[in-house]
Gaussian input, Z-matrix of N, CA and C with variables (Angstrom, degrees):
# hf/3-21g

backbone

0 1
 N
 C     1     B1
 C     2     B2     1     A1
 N     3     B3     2     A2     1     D1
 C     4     B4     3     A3     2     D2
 C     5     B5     4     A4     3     D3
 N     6     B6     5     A5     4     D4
 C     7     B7     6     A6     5     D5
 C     8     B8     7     A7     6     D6
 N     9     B9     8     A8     7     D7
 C    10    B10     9     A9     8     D8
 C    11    B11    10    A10     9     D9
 N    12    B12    11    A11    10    D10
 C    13    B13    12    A12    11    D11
 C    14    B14    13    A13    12    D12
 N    15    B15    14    A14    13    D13
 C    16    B16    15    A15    14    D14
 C    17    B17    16    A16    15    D15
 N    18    B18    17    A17    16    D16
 C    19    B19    18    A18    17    D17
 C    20    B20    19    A19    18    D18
 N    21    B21    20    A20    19    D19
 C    22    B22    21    A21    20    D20
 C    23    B23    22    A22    21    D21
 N    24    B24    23    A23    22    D22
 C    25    B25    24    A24    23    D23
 C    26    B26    25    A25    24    D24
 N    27    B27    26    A26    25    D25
 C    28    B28    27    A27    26    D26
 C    29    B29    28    A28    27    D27
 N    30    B30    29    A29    28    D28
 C    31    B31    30    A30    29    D29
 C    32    B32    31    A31    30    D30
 N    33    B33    32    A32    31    D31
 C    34    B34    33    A33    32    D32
 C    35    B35    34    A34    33    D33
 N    36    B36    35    A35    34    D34
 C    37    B37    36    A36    35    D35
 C    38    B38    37    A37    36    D36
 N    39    B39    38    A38    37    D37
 C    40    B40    39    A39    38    D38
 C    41    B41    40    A40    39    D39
 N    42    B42    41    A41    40    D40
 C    43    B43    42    A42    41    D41
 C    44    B44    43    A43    42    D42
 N    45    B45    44    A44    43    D43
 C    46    B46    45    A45    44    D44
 C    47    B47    46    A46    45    D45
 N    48    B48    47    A47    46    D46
 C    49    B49    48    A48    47    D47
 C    50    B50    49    A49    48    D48
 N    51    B51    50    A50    49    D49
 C    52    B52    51    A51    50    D50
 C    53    B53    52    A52    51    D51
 N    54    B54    53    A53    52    D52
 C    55    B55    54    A54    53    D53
 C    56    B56    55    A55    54    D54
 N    57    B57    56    A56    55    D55
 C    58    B58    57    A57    56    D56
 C    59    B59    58    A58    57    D57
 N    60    B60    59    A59    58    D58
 C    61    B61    60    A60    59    D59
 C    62    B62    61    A61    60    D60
 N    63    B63    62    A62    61    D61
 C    64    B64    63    A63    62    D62
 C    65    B65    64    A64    63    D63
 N    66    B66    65    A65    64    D64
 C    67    B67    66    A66    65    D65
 C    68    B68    67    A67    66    D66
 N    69    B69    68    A68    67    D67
 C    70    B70    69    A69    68    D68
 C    71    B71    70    A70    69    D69
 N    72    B72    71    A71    70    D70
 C    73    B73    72    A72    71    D71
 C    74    B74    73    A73    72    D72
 N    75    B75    74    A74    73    D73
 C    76    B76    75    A75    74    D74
 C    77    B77    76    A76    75    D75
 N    78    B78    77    A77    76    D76
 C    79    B79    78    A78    77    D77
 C    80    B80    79    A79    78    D78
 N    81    B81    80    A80    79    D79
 C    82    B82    81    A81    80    D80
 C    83    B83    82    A82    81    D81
 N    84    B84    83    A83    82    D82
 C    85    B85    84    A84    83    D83
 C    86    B86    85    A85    84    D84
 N    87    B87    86    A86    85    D85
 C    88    B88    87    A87    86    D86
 C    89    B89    88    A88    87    D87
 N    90    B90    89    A89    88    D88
 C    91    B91    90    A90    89    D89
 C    92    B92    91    A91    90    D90
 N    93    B93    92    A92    91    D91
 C    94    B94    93    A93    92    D92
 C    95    B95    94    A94    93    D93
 N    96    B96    95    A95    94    D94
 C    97    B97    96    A96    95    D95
 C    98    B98    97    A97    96    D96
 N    99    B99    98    A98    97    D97
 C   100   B100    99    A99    98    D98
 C   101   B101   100   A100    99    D99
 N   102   B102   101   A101   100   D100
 C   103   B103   102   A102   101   D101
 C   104   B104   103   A103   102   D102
 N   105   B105   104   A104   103   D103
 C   106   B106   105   A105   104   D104
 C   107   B107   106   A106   105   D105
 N   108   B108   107   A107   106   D106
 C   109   B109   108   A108   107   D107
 C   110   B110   109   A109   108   D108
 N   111   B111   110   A110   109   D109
 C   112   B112   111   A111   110   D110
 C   113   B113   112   A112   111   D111
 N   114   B114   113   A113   112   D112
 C   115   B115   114   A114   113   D113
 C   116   B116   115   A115   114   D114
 N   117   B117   116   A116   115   D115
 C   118   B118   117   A117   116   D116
 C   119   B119   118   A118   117   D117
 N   120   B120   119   A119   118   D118
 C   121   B121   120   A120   119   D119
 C   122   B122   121   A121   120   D120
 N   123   B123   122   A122   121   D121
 C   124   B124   123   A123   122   D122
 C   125   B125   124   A124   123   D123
 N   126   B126   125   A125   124   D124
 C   127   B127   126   A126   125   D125
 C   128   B128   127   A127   126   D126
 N   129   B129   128   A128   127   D127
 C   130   B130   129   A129   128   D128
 C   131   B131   130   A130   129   D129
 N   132   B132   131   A131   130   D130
 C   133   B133   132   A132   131   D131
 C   134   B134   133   A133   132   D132
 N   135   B135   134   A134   133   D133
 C   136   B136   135   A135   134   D134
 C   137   B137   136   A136   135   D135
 N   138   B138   137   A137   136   D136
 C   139   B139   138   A138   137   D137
 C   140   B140   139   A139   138   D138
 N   141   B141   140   A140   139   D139
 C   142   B142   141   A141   140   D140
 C   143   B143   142   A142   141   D141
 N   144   B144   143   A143   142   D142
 C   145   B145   144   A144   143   D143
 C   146   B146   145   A145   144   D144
 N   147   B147   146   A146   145   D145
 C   148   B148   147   A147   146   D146
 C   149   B149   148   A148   147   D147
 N   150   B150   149   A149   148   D148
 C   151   B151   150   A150   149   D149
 C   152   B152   151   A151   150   D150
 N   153   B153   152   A152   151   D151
 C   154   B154   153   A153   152   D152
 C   155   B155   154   A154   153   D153
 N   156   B156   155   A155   154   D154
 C   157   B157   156   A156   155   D155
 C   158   B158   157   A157   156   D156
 N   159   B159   158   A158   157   D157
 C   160   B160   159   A159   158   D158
 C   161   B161   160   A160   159   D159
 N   162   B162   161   A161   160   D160
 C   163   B163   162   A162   161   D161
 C   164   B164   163   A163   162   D162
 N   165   B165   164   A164   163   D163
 C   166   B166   165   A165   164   D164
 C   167   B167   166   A166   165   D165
 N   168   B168   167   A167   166   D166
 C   169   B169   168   A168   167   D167
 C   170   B170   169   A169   168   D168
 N   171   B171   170   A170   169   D169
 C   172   B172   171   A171   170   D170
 C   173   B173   172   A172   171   D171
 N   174   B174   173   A173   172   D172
 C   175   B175   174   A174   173   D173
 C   176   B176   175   A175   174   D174
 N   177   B177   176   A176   175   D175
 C   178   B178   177   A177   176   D176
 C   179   B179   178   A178   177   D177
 N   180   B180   179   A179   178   D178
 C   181   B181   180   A180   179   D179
 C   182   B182   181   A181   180   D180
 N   183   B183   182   A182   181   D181
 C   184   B184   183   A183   182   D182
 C   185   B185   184   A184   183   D183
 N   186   B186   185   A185   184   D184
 C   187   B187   186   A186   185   D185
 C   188   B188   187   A187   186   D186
 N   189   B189   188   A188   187   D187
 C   190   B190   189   A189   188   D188
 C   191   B191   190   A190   189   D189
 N   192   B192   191   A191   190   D190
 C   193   B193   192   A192   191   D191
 C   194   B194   193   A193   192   D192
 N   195   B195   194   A194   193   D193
 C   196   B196   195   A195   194   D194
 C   197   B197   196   A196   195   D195
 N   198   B198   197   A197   196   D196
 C   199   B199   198   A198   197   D197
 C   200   B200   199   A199   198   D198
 N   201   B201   200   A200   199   D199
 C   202   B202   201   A201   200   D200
 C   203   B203   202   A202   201   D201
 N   204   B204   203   A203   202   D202
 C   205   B205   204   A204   203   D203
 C   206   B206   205   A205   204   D204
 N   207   B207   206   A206   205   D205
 C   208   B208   207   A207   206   D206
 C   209   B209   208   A208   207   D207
 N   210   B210   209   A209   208   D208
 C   211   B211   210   A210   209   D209
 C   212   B212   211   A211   210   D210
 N   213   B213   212   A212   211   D211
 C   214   B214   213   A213   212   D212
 C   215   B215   214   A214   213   D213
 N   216   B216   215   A215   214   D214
 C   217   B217   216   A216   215   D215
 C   218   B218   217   A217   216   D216
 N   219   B219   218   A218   217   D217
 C   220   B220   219   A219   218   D218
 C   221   B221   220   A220   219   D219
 N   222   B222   221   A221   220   D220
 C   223   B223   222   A222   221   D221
 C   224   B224   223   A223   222   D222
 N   225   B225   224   A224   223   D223
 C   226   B226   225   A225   224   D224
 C   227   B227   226   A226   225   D225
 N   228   B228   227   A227   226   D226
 C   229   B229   228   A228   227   D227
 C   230   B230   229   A229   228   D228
 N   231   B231   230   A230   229   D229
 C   232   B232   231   A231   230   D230
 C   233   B233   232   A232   231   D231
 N   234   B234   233   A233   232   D232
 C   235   B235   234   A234   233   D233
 C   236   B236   235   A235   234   D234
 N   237   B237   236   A236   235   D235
 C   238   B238   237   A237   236   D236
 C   239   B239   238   A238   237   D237
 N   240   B240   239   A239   238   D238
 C   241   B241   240   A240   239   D239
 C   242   B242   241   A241   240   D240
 N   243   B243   242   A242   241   D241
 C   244   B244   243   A243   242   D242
 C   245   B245   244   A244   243   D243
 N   246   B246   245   A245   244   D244
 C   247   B247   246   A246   245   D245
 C   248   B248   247   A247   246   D246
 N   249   B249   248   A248   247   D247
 C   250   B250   249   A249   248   D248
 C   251   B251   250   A250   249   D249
 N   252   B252   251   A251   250   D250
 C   253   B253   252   A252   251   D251
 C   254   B254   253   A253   252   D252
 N   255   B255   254   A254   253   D253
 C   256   B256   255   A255   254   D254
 C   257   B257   256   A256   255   D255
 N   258   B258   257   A257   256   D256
 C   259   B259   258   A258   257   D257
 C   260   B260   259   A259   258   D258
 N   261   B261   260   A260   259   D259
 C   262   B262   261   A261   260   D260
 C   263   B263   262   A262   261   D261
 N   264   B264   263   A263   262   D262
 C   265   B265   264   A264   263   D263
 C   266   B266   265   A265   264   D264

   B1=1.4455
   B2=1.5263
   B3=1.0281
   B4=1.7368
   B5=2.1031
   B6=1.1262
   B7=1.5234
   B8=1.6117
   B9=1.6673
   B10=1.3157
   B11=1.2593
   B12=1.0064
   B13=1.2005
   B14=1.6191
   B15=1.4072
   B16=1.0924
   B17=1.4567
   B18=1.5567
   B19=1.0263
   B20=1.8393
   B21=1.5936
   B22=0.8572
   B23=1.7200
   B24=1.9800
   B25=1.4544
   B26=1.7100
   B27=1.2077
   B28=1.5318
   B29=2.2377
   B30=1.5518
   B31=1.9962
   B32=1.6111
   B33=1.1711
   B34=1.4259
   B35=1.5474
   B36=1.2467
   B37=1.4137
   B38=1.4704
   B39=1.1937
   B40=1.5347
   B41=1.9102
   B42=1.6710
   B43=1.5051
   B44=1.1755
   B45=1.6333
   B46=1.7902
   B47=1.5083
   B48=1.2343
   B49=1.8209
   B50=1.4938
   B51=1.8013
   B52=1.6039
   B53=1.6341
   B54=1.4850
   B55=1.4635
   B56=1.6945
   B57=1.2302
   B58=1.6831
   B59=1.6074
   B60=1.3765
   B61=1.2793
   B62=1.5083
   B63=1.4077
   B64=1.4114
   B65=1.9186
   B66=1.4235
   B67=1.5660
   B68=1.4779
   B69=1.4564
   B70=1.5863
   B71=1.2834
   B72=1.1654
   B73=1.9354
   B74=1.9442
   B75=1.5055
   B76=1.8912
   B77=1.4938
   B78=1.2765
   B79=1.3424
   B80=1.3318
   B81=1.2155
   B82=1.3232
   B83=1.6095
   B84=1.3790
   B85=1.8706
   B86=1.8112
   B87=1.5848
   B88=1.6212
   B89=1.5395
   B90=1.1127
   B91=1.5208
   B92=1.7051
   B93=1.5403
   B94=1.3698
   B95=1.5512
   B96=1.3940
   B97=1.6104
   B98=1.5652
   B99=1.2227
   B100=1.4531
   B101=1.1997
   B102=1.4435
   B103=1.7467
   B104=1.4834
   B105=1.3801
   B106=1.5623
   B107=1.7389
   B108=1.5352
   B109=1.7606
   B110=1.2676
   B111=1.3579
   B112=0.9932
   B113=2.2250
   B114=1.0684
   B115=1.7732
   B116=1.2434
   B117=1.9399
   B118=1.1664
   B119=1.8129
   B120=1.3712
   B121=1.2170
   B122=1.7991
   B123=0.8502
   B124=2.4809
   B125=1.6525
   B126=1.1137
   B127=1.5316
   B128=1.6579
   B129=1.5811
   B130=1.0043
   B131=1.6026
   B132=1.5401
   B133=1.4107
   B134=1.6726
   B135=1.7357
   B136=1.5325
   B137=1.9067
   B138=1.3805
   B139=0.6987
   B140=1.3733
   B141=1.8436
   B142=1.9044
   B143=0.6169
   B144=1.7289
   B145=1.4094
   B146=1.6756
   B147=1.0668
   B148=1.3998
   B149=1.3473
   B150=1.8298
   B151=1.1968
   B152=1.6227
   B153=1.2380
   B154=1.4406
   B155=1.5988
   B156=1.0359
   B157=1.4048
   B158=1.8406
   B159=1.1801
   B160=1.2788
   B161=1.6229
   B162=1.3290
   B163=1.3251
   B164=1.5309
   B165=1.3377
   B166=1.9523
   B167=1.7956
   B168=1.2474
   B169=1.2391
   B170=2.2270
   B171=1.1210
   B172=1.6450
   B173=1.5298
   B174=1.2989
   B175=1.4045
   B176=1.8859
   B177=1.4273
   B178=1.5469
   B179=1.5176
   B180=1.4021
   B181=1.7138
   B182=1.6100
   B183=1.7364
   B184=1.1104
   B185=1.3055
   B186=1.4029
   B187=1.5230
   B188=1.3463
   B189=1.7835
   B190=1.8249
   B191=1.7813
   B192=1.3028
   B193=1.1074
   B194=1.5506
   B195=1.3756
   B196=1.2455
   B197=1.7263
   B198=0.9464
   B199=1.2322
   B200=1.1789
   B201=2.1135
   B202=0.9754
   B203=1.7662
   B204=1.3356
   B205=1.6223
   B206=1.5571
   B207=0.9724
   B208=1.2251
   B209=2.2154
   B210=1.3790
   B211=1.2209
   B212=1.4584
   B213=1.5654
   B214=1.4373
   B215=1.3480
   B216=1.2016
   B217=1.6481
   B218=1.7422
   B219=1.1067
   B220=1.5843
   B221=1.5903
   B222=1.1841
   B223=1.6374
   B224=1.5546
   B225=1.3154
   B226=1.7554
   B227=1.5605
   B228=1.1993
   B229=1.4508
   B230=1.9392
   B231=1.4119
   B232=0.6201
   B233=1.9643
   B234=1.1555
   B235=1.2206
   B236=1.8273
   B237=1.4167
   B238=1.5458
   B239=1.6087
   B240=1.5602
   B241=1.1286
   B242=1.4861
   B243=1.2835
   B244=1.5729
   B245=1.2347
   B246=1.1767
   B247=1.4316
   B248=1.3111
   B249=1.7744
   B250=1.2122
   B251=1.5483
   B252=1.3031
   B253=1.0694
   B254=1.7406
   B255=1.3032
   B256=1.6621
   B257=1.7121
   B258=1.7250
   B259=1.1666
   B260=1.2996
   B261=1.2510
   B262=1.7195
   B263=1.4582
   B264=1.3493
   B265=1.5207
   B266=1.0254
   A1=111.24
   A2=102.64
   A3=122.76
   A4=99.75
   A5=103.26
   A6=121.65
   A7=85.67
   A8=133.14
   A9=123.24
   A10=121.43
   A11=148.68
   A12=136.82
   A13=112.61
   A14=123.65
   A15=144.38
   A16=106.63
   A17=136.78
   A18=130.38
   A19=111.60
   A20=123.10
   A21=101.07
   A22=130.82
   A23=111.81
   A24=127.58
   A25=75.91
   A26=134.89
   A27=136.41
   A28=84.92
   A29=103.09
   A30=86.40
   A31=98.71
   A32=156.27
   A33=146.96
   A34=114.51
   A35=109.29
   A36=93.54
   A37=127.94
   A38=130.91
   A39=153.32
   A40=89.28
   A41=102.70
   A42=94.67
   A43=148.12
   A44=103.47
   A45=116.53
   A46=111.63
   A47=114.76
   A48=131.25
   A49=106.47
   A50=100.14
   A51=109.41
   A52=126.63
   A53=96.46
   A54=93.77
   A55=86.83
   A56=119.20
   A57=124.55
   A58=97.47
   A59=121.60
   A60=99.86
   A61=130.36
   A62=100.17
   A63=128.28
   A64=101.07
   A65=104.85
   A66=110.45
   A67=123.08
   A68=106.67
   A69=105.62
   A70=107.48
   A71=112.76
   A72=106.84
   A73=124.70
   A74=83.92
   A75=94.40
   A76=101.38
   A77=131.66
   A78=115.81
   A79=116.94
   A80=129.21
   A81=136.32
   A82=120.27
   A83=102.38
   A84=99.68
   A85=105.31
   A86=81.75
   A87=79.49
   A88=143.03
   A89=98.43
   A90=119.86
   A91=101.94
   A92=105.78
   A93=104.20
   A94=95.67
   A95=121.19
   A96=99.15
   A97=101.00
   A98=161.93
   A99=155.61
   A100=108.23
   A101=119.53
   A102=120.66
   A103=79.09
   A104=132.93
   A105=132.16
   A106=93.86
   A107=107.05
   A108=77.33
   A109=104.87
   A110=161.83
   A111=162.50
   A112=103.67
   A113=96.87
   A114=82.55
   A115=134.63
   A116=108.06
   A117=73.05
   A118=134.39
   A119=105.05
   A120=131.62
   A121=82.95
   A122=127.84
   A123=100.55
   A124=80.68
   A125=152.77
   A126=129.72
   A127=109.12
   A128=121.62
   A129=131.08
   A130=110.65
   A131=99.86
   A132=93.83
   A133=142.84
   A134=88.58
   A135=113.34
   A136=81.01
   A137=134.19
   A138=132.81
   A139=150.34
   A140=92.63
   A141=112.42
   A142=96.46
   A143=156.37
   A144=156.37
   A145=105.96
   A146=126.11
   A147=117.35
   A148=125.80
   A149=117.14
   A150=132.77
   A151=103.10
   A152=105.20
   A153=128.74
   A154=116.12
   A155=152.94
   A156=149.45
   A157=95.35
   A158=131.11
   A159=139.92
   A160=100.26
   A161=117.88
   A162=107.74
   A163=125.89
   A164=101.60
   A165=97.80
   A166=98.36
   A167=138.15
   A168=124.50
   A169=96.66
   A170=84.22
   A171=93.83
   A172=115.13
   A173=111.57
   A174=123.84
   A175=93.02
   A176=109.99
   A177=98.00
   A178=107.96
   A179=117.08
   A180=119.31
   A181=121.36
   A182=112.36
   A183=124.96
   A184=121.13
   A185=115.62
   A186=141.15
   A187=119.20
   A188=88.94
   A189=87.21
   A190=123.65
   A191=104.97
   A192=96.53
   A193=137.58
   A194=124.04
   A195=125.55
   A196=101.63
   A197=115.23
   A198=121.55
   A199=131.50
   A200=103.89
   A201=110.79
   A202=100.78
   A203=119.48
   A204=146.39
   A205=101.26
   A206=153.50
   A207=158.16
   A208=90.61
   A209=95.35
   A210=97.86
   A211=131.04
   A212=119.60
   A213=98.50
   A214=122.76
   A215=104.22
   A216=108.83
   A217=105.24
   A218=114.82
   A219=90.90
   A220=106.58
   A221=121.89
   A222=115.62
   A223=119.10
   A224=97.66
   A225=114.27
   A226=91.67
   A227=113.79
   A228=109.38
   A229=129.30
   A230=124.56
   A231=126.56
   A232=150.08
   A233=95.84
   A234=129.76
   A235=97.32
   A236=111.37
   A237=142.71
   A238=93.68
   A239=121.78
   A240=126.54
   A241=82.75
   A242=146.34
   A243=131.90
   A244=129.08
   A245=127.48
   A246=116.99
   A247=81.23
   A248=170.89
   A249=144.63
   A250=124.12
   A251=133.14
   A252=150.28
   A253=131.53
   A254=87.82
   A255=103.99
   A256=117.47
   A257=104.68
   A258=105.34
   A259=111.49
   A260=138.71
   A261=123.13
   A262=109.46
   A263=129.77
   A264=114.16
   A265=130.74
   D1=-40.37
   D2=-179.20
   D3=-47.87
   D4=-48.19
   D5=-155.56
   D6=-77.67
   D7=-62.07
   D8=158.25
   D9=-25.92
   D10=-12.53
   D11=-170.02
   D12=-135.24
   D13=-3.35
   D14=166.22
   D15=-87.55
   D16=-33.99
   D17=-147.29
   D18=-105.03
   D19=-3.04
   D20=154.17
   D21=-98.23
   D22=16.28
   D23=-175.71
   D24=-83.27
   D25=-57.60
   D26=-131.14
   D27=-79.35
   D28=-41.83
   D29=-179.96
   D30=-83.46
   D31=16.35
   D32=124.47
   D33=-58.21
   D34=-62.10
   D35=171.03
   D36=-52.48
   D37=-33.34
   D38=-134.91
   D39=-99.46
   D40=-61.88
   D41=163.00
   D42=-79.04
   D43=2.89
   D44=164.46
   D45=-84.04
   D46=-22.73
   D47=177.79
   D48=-59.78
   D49=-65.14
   D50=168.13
   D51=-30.74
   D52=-57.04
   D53=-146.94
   D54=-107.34
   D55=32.20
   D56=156.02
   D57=-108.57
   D58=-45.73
   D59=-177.52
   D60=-81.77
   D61=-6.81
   D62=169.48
   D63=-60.72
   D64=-60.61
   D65=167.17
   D66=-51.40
   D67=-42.65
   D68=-179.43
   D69=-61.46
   D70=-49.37
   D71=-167.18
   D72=-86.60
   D73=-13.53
   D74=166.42
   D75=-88.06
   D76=-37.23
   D77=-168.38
   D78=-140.79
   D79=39.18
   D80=-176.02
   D81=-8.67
   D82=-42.09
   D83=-179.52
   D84=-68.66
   D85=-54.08
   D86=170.94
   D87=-43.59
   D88=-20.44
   D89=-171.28
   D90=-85.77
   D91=-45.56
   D92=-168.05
   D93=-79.14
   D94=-50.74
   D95=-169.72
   D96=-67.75
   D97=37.56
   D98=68.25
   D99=7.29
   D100=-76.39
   D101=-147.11
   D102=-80.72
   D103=-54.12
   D104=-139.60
   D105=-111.49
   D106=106.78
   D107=172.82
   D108=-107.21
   D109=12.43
   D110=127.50
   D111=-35.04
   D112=-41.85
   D113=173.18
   D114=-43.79
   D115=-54.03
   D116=172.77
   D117=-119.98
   D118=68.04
   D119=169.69
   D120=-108.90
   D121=-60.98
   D122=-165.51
   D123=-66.95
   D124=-13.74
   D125=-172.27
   D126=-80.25
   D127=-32.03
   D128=170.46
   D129=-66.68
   D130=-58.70
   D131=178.42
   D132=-54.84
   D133=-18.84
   D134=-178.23
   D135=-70.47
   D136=-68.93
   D137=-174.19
   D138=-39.81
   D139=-18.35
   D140=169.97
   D141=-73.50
   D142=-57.31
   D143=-157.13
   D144=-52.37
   D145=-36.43
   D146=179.01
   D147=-99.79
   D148=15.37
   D149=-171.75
   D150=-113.15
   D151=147.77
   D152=168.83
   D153=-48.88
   D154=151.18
   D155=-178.57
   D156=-78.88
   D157=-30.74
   D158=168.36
   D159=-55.90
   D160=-81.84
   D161=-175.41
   D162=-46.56
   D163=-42.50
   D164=-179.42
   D165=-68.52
   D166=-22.11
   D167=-173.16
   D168=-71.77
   D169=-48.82
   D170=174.39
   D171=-40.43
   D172=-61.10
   D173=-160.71
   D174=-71.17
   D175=-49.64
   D176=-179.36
   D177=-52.80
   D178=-58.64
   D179=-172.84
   D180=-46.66
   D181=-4.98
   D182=171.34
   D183=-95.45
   D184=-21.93
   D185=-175.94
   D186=63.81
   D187=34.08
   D188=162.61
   D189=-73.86
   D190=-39.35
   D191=161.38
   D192=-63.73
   D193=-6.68
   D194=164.81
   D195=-66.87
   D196=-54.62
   D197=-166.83
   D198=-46.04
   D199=-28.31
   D200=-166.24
   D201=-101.64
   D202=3.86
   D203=167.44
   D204=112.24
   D205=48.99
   D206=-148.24
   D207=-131.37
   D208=114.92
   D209=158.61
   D210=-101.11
   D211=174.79
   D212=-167.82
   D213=-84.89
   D214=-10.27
   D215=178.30
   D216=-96.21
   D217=-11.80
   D218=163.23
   D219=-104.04
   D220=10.99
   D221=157.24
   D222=-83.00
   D223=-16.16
   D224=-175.81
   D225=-91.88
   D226=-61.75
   D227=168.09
   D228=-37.43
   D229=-37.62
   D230=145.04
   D231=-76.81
   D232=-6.39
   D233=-172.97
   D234=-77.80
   D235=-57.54
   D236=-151.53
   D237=-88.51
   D238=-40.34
   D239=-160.34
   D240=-95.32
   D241=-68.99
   D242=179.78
   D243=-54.88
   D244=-43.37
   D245=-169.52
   D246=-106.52
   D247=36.72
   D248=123.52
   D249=-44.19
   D250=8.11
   D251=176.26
   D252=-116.29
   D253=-32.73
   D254=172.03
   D255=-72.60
   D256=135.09
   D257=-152.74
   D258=-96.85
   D259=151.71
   D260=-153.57
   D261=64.38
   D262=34.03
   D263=149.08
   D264=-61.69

């Protein structure tokens, strides 16, 4: 009786197992920013560094970077703190 009543927690578990490993192996990034959600916000950020001050103004005006938790004053903050040095701004 015990096992009746255990056995529909064990097919909830059984189909959260599935359809995570179903995720791990179709989309691997996807999977990890799952476990890690802070990832992929440094994956974006790794990614401002090699963009134009044009494009990151772009990508904010689209609100991908909101999305990825990026507020606007630490994009200005970073924005101000990187290219304040570059010559021809």
């Amino acid at each position: 009786m015990a096992l009746e009543n255990i056995s529909p927690l064990f097919q909830t578990i059984s189909a959260e197992v599935d359809e995570k490993y179903k995720l791990m192996n179709e989309n691997p990034l996807s999977f990890l920013d799952e476990l890690i959600p802070s990832l992929r916000k440094l994956r974006r950020l790794a990614n401002l560094f090699d963009m134009p001050l044009k494009s990151i103004t772009t990508i904010w005006e689209s609100g991908e970077l909101v999305k990825c938790g990026f507020t606007s004053s630490k994009v200005t903050h970073f924005m101000v703190g990187f290219y304040a040095h570059e010559k021809g701004r």
